[in-house]
C-alpha positions in Angstrom: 19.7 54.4 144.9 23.4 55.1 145.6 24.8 59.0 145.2 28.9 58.9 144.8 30.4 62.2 145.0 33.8 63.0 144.1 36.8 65.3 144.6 40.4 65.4 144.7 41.7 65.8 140.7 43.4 68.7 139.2 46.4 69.5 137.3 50.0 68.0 138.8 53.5 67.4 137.0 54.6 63.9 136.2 56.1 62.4 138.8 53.6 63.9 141.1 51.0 62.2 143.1 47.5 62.8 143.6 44.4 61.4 145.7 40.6 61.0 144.4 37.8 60.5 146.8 34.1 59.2 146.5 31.6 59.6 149.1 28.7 57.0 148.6 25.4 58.0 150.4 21.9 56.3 149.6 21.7 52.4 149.4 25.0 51.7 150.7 24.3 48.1 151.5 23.4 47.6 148.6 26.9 48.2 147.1 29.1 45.1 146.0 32.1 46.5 144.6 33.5 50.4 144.0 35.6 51.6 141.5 37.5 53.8 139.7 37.6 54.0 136.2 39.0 56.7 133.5 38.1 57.6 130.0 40.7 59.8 128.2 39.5 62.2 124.8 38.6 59.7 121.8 39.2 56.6 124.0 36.5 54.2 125.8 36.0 54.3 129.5 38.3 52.1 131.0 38.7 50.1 134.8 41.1 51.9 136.9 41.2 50.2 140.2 38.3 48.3 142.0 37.5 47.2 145.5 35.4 44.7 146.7 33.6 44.6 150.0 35.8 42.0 151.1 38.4 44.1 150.6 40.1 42.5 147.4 41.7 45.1 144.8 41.9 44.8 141.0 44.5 46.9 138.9 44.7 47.6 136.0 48.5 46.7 134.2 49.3 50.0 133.3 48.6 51.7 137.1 49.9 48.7 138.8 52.5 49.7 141.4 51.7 53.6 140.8 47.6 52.8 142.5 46.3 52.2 144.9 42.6 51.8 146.4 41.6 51.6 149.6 38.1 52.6 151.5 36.9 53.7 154.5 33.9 51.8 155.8 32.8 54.3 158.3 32.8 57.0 155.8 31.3 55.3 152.9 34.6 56.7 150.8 36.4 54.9 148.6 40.1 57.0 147.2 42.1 56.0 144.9 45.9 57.4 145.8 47.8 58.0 142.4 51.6 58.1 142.6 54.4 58.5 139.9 51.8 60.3 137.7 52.3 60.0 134.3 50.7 62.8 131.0 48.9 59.3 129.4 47.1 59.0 133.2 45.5 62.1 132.1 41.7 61.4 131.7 38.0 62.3 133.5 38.3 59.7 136.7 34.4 58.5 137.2 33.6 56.4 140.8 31.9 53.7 140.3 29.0 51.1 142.6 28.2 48.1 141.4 25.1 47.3 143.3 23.1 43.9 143.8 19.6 44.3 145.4 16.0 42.4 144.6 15.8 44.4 142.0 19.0 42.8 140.4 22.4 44.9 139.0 23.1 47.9 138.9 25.7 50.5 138.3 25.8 53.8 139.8 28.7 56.6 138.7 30.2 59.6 140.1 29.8 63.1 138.1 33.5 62.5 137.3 36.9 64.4 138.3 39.6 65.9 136.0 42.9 64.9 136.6 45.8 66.4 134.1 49.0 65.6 134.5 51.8 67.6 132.5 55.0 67.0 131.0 
């Protein structure tokens, strides 16, 4: 099993910046690919930014040049470093692990983090 914990979100002004972290403990070796995703009130959880263990990133459009992800191998954290903040970037920010072992796929979340960003 794989435990993510997260912190860094709270309430900032647009045009502020902001940085989430996730701890991963557990089956770390296990984990293929971390992420960040976001689900806003009344919409569906949505990809953020993910990382592989390769190091390759994936953006979504709308966070493209604002984002970025980056880990830290010896700390198991993965942060995701929001700049240019905008109100519609206000949503519950869940980590993500997406895990391959004998046992097949899985995905493992984080308790999720509020981030608010006011106008």
């Amino acid at each position: 099993q794989v435990q993510l914990v997260e912190s860094g979100g709270g309430l900032v002004q647009a045009g502020g910046s902001l940085r989430l972290s996730c701890a991963a403990s557990g089956s770390i070796f296990s984990i293929k690919v971390m992420g960040w995703y976001r689900q806003a009130p009344g919409k569906q959880r949505e990809l953020v930014a993910a990382i592989g263990s390769g190091g390759s990133t994936n953006y979504a459009d709308s966070v493209k040049g604002r984002f970025t992800i980056s880990r830290d191998n010896a700390k198991n954290t993965v942060y995701l470093t929001m700049n240019s903040l905008k109100p519609e970037d206000t949503a519950v920010y869940y980590c993500n692990a997406h895990t391959m072992s004998g046992l097949g796929l899985y995905d493992y979340w984080g308790q999720g983090t509020q981030v608010t960003v006011s106008s």
